[in-house]
N, C-alpha and C positions, 0 to 999 in steps of 0.2 A: 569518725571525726573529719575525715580528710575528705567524704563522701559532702558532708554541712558544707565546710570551706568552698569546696570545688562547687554548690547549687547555689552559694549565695554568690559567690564574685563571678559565677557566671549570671544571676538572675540581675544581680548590680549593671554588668554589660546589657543586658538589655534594658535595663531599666534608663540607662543612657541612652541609651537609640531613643528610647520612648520619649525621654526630655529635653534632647535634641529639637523631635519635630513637634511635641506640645508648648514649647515656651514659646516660641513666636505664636501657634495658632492661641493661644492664652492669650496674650498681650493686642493679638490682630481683635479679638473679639470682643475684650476688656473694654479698647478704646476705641474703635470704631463701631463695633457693632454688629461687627460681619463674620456670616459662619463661611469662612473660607473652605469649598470642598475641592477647590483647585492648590490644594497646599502639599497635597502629595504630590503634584506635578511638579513642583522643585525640586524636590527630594530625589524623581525622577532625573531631571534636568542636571542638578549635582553632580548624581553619579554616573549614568555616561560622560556629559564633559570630563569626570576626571578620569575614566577610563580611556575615551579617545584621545587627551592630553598625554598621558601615560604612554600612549605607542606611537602620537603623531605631531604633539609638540616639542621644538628643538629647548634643548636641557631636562626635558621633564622624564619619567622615568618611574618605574615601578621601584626604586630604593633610594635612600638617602634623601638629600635636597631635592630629586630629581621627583619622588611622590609628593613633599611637601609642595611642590610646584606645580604638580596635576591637580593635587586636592584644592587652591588655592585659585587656580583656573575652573575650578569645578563650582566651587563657590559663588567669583563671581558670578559666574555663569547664574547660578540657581539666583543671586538678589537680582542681575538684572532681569530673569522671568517677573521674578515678585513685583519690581518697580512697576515693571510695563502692566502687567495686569492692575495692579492698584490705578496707573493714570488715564490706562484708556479703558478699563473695563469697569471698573469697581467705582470709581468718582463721580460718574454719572448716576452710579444708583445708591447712593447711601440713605435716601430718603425712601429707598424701594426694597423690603426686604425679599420680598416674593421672588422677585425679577435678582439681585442680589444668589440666592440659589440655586436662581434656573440654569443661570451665564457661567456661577463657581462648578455645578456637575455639571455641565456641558461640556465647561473648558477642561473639567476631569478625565473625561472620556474623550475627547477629540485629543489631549495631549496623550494619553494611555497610546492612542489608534496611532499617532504621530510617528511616536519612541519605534510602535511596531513594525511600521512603514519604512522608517530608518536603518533599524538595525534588525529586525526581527524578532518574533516573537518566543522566539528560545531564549535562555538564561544563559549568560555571557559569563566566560572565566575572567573574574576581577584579578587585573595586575597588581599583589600586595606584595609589598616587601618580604623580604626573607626573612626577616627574625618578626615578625608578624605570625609564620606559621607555622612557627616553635610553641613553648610552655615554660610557664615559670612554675618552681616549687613556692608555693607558700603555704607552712602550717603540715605540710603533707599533701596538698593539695596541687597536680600539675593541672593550674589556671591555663588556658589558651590567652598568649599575648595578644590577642585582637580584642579580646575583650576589656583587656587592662587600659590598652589605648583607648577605648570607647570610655568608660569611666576618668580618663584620665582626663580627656578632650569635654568630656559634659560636666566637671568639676569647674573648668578654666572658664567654661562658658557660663554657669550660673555664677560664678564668682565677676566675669565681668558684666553680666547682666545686671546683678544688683548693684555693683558701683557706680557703673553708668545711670541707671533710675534712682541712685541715692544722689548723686553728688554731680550730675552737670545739669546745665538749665533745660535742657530739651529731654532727660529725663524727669524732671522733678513736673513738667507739659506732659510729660507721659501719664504720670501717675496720677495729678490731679484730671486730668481728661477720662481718666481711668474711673476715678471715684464721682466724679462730678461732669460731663461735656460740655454742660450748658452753663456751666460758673465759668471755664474755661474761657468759653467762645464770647460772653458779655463782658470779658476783662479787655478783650481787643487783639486775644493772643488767635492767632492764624492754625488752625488746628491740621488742617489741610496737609501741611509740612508734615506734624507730626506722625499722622494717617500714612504718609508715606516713607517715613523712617520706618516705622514699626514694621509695615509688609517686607522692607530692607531686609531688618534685623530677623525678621521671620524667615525669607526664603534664602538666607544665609545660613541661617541656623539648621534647616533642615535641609538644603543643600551639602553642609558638611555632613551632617543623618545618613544622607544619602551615598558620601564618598567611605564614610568608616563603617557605613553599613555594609560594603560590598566589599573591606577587607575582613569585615565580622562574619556576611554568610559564605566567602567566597565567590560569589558570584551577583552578575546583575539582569534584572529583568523589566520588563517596559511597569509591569504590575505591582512590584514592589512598593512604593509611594503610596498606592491607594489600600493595599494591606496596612500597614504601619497606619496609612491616617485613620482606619478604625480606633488601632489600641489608641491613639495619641489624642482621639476624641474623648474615649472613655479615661484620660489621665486629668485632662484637662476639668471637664464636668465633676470628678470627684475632689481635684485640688482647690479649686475655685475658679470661676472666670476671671482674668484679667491677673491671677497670684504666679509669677514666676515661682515663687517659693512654693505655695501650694503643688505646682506640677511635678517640681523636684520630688517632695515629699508622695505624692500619690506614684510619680513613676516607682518609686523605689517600690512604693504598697502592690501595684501590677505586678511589676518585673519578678521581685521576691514568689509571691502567690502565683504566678503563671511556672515558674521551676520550679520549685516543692512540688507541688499539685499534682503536674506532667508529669515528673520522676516519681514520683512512692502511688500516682494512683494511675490509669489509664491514659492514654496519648488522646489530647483534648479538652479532657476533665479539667485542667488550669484555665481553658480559656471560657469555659463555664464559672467556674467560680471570679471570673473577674468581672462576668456580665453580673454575678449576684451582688459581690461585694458594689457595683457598680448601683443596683438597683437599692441596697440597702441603704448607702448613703442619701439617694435620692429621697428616700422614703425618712432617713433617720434627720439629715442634716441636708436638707436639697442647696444650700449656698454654698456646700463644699468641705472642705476641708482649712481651709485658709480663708473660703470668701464671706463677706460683712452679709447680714441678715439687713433684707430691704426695707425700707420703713418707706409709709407716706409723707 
């Protein structure tokens, strides 16, 4: 029993990481339109700022306030990559999706080459807090505390994700841009704006991915960002384009299925069965798991 507890709230923690960095790429693709494959470069961007903050900004710190202050420097750090990319790279080509792809993996791999150029291309010891690399008993199960904060932190964050898209006006432009663009853009509302909150709320979100990721693996690497943005592809496509809640739900269906799988069957074998489960939905329900069936 304590074997169950300990795969599932550890499969939970990564199923957080996963929903970290699909909710924004969901929401960027929903409403704009765009397959962002430079969205692991935040994730990227995150998590060194908050490791360099951690040893070389004053107050900040690998414990107490002093991480809550690196991770928060790490963040902003990853929305304003996402801004700048959205104004100078992405706004020019929303009517180009070809060109749209070329620029998003380009800037994948020139930020990858960057990170390495930086700091190098070995994996760095993440500065985590101390009771971070402890365990808690729950049920019989000694959980690893890094994971509980991953689950903790992607709880807060769907939770104010929906608020925000249920109840303020530049959600409520999110959502209907989401379902409709061109009802939007004929009402006279400037969607433009919205296009660039969303990239915000995106490389914010996996910016933090990226800072509680490297207290979750221990460590950080230039490549990490573009690993993650695979799974976080394959959460987003089975949740629904554009479903915050869809991602939630599929990261958990990943996360879960990627531990079981890897624990009771061979190391790997999890990430096969997610490409299946991945192709089945394609094949049984292609709009998702949460997304609306297209009509003419």
């Amino acid at each position: 029993m304590g074997t169950v507890i300990l795969l599932t709230l550890t499969g939970l923690g990564l199923a957080a990481l996963y929903f970290l960095v699909a909710s924004g790429l969901s929401l960027v693709f929903g409403l704009a339109d765009v397959l962002n494959f430079a969205h692991g470069l935040f994730l990227g961007v995150g998590a060194y700022a908050t490791w360099w903050a951690a040893g070389n900004l004053p107050g900040a710190g690998p414990d107490g306030f002093g991480f809550v202050l690196a991770v928060a420097f790490g963040v902003a750090a990853g929305t304003l990559m996402a801004v700048l990319v959205e104004l100078v790279l992405i706004r020019p080509l929303y009517s180009r999706t070809i060109e749209q792809v070329l620029v998003t993996v380009g800037l994948s791999l020139a930020g990858v080459a960057l990170l390495q150029a930086t700091w190098g291309a070995d994996a760095r010891p993440f500065p985590r807090p101390e009771w971070t690399r402890g365990v808690t008993g729950i049920l019989g199960a000694q959980v690893p505390n890094g994971g509980l904060l991953l689950i903790i932190a992607a709880v807060l964050v769907l939770g104010a994700l929906l608020a925000f898209l249920q109840w303020t006006r530049y959600g409520l432009v999110i959502r209907a841009g989401v379902e409709n663009r061109e009802m939007v853009t004929a009402l006279g509302i400037d969607v433009r704006k919205a296009f660039t909150l969303v990239f915000a709320i995106g490389g914010a979100a996996a910016a933090l991915a990226g800072a509680l990721g490297g207290v979750y693996f221990g460590t950080v690497s230039p490549g990490q960002g573009s690993s993650l943005l695979i799974f976080a592809f394959i959460v987003v496509v089975i949740g629904g384009m554009g479903s915050v809640l869809g991602s939630a739900y599929a990261a958990v269906a990943v996360g879960l299925l990627q531990q079981f799988v890897n624990y009771y069957g061979t190391s790997g074998l999890g990430d096969i069965c997610v490409v299946g489960l991945l192709a089945a939905v394609l094949l049984l329900r292609p709009q998702g798991i949460a997304g609306k069936v297209a009509t003419a």
